[in-house]
Chimera marker file (.cmm) of the C-alpha trace (Angstrom):
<marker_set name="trace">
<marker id="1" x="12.547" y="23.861" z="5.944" r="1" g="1" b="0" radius="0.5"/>
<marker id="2" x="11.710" y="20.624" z="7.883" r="1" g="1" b="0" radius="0.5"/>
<marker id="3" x="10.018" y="18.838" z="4.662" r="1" g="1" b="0" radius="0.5"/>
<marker id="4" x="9.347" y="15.842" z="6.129" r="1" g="1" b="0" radius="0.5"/>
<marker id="5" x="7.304" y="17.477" z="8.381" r="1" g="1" b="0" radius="0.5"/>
<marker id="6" x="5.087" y="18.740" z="6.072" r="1" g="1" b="0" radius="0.5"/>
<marker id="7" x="1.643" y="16.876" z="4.910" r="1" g="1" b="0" radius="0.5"/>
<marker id="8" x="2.341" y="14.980" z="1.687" r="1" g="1" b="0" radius="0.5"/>
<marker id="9" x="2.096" y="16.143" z="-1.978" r="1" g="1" b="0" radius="0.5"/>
<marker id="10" x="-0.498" y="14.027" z="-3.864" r="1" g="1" b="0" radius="0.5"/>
<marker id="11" x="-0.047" y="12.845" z="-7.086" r="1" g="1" b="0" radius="0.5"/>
<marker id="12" x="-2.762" y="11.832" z="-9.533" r="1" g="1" b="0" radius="0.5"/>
<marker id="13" x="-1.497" y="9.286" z="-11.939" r="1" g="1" b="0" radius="0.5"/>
<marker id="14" x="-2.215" y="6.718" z="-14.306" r="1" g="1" b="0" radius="0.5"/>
<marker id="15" x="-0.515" y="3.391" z="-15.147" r="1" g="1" b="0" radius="0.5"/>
<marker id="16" x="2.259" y="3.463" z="-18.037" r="1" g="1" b="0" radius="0.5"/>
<marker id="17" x="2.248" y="7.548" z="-17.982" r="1" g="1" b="0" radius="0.5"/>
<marker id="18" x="5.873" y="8.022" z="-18.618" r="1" g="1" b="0" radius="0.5"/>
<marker id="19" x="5.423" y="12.035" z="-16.960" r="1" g="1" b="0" radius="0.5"/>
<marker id="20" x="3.971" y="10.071" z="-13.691" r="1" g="1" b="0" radius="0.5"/>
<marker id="21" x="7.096" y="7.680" z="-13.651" r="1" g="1" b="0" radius="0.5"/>
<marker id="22" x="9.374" y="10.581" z="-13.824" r="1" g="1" b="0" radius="0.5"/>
<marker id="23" x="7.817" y="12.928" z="-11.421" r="1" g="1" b="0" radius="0.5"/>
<marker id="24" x="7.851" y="9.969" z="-9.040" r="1" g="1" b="0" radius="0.5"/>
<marker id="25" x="11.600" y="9.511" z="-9.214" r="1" g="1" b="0" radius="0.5"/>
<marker id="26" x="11.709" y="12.674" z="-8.724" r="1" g="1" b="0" radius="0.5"/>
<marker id="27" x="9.842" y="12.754" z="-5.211" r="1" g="1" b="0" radius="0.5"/>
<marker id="28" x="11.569" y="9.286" z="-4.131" r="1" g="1" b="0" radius="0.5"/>
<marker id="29" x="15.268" y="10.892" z="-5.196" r="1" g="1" b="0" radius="0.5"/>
<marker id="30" x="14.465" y="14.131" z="-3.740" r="1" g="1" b="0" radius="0.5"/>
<marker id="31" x="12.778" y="12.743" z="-0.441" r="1" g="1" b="0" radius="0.5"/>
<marker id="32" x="9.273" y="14.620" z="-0.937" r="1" g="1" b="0" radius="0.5"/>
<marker id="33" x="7.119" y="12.633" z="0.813" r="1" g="1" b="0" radius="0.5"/>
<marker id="34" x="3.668" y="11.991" z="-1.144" r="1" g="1" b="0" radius="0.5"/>
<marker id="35" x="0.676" y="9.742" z="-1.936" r="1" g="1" b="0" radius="0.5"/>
<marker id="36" x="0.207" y="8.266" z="-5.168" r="1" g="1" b="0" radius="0.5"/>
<marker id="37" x="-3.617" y="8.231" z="-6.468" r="1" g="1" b="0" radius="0.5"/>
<marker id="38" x="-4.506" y="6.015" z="-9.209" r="1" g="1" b="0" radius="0.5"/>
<marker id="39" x="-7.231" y="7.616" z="-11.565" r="1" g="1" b="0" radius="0.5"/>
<marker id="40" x="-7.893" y="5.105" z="-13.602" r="1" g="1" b="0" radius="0.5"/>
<marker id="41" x="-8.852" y="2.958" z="-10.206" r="1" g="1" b="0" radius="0.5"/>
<marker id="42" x="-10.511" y="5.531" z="-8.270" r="1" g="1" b="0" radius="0.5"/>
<marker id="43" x="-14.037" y="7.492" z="-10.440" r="1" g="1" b="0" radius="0.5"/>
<marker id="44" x="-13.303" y="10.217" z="-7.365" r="1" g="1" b="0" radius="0.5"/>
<marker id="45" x="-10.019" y="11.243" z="-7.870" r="1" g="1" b="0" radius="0.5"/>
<marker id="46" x="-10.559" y="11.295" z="-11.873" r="1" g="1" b="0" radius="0.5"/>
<marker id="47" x="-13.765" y="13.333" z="-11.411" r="1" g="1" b="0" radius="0.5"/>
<marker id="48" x="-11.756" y="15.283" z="-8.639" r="1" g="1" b="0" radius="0.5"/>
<marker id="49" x="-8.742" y="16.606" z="-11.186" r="1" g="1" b="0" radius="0.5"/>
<marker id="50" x="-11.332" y="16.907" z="-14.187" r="1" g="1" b="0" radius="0.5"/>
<marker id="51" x="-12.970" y="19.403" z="-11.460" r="1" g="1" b="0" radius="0.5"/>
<marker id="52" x="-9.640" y="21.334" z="-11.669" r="1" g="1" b="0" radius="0.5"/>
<marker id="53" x="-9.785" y="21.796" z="-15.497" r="1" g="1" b="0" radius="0.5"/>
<marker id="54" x="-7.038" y="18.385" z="-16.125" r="1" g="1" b="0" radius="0.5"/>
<marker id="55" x="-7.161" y="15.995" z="-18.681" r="1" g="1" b="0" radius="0.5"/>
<marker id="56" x="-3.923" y="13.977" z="-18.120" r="1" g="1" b="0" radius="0.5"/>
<marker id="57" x="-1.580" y="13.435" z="-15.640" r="1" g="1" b="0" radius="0.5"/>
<marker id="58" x="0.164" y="13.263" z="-13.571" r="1" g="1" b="0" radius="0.5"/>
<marker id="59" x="-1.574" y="16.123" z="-11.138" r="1" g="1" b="0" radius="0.5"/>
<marker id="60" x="-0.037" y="17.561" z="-8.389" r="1" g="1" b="0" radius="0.5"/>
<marker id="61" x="-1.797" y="18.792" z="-5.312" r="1" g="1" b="0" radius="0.5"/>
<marker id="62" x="0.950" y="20.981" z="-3.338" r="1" g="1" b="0" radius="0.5"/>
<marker id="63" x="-0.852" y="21.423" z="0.643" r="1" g="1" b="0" radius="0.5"/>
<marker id="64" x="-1.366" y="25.029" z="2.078" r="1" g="1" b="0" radius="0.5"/>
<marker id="65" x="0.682" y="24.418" z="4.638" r="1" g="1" b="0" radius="0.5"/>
<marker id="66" x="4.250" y="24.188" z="2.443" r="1" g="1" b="0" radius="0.5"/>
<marker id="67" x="5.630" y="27.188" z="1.335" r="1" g="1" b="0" radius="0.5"/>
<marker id="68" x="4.017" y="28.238" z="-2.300" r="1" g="1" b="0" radius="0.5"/>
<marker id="69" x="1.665" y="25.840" z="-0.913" r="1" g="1" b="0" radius="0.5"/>
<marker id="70" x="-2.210" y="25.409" z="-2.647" r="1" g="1" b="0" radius="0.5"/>
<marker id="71" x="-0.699" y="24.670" z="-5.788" r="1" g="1" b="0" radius="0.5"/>
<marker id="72" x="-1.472" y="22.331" z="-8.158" r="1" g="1" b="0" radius="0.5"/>
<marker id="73" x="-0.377" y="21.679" z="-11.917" r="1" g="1" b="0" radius="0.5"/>
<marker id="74" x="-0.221" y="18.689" z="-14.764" r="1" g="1" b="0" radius="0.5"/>
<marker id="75" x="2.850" y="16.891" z="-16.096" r="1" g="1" b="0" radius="0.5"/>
<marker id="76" x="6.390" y="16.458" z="-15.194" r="1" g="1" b="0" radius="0.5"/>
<marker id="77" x="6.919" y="20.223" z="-14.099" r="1" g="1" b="0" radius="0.5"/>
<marker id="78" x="10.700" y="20.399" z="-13.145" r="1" g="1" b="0" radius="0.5"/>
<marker id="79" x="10.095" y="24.491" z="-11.932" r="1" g="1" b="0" radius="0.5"/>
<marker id="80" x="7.170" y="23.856" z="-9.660" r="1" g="1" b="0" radius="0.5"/>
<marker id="81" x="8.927" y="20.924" z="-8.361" r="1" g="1" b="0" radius="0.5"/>
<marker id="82" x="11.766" y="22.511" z="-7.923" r="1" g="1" b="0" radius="0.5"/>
<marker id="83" x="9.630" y="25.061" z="-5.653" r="1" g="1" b="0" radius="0.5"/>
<marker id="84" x="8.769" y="22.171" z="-3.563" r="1" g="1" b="0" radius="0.5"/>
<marker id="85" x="12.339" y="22.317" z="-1.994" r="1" g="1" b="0" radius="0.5"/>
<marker id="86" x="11.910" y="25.974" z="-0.791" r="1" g="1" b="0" radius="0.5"/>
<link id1="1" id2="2" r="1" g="1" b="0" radius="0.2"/>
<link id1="2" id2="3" r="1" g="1" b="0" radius="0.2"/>
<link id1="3" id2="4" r="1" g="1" b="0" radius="0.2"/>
<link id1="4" id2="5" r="1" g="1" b="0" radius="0.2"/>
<link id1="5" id2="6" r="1" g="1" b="0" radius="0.2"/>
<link id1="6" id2="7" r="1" g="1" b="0" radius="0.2"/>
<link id1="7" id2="8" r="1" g="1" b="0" radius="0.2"/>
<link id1="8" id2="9" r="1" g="1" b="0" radius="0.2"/>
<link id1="9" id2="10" r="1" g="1" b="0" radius="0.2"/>
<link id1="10" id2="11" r="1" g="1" b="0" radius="0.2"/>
<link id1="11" id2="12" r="1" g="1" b="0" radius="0.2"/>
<link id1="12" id2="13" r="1" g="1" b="0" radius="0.2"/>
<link id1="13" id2="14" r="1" g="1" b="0" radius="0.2"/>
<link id1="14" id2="15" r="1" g="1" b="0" radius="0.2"/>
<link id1="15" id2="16" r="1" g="1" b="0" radius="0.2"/>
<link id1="16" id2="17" r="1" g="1" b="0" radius="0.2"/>
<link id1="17" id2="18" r="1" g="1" b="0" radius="0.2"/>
<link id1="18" id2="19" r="1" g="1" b="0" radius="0.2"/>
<link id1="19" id2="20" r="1" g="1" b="0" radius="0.2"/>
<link id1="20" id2="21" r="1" g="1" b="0" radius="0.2"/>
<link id1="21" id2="22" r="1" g="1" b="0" radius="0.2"/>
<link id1="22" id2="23" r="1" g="1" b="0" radius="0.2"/>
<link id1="23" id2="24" r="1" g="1" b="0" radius="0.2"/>
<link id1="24" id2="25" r="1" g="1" b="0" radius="0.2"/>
<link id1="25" id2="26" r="1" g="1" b="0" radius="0.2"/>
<link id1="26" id2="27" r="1" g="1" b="0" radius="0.2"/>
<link id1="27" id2="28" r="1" g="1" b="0" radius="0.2"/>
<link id1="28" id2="29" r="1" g="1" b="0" radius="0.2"/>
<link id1="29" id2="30" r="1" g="1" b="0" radius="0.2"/>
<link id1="30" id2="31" r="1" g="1" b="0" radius="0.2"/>
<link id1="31" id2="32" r="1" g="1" b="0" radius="0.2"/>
<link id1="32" id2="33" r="1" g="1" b="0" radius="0.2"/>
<link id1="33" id2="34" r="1" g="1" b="0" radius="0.2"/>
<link id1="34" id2="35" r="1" g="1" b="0" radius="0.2"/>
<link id1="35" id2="36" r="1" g="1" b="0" radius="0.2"/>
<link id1="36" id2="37" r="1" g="1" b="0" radius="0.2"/>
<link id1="37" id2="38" r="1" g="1" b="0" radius="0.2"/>
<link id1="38" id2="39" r="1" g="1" b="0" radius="0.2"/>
<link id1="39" id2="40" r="1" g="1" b="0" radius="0.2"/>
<link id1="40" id2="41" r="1" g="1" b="0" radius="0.2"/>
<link id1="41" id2="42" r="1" g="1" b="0" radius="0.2"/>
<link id1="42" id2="43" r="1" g="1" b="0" radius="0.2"/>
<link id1="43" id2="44" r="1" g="1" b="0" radius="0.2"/>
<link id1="44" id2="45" r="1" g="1" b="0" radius="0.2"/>
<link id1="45" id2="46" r="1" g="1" b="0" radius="0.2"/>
<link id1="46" id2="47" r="1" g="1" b="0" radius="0.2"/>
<link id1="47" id2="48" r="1" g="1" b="0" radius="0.2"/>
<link id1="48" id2="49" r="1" g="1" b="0" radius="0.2"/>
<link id1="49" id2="50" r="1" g="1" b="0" radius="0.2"/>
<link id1="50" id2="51" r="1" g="1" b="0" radius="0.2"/>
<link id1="51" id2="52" r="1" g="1" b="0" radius="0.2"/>
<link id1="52" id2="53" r="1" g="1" b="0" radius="0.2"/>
<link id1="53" id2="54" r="1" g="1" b="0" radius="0.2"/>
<link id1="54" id2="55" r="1" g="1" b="0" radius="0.2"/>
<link id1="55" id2="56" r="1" g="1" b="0" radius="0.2"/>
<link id1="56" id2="57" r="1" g="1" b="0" radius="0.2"/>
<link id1="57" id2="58" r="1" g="1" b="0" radius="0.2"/>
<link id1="58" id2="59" r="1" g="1" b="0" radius="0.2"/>
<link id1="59" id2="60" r="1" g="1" b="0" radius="0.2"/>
<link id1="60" id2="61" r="1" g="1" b="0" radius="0.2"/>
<link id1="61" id2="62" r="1" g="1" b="0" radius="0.2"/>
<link id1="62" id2="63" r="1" g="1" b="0" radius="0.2"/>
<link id1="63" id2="64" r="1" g="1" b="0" radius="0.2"/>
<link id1="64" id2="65" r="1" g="1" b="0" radius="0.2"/>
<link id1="65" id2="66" r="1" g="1" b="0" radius="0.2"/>
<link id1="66" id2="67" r="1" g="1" b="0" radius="0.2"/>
<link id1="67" id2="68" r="1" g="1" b="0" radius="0.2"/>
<link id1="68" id2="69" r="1" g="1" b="0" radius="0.2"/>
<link id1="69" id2="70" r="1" g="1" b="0" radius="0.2"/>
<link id1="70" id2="71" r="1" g="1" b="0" radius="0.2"/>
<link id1="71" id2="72" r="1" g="1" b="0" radius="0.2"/>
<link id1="72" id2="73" r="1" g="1" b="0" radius="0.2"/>
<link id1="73" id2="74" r="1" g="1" b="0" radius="0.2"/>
<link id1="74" id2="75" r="1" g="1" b="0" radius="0.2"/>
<link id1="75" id2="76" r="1" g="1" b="0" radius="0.2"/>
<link id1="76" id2="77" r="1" g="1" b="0" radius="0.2"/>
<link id1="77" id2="78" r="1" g="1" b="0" radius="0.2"/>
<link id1="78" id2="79" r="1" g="1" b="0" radius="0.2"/>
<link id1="79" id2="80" r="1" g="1" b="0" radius="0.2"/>
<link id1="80" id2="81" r="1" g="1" b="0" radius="0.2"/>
<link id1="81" id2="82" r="1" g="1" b="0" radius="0.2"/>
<link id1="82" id2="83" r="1" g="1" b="0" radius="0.2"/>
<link id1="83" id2="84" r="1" g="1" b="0" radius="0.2"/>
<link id1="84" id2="85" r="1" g="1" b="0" radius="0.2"/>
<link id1="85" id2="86" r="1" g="1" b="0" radius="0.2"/>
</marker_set>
């Protein structure tokens, strides 16, 4: 799988969320590429992962196009990242 290829994860974070820092790493080390959304600086994005039934974060939107893609989930989910790598 040609990853970089791929449209980028989004994540939907917050500042100081210790789960947001750590999935980050994550991407950077792993070399997902993805956008970081602030919620708590864009009313939205917030309103946007409320929609999806979240109340913290991070969020992450997985794309249809990657494989197990149109996925999304909360926290610092070390099995559905790990899906990310195929």
């Amino acid at each position: 799988m040609h990853i970089e290829n791929r449209l980028p994860v989004v994540m939907y974070s917050k500042p100081a969320c210790v789960q947001c820092n750590a999935t980050e790493r994550w991407f950077k080390a792993n070399k997902i590429q993805y956008r970081k959304v602030d919620v708590s600086q864009d009313e939205s994005a917030l309103a946007y992962v409320k929609g999806l039934g979240y109340q913290g974060a991070p969020v992450v939107i997985v794309p249809m196009d990657w494989p197990n893609g149109g996925s999304h989930w909360y926290g610092f989910d070390t099995g559905n990242l790990q899906k990310l790598l195929g």
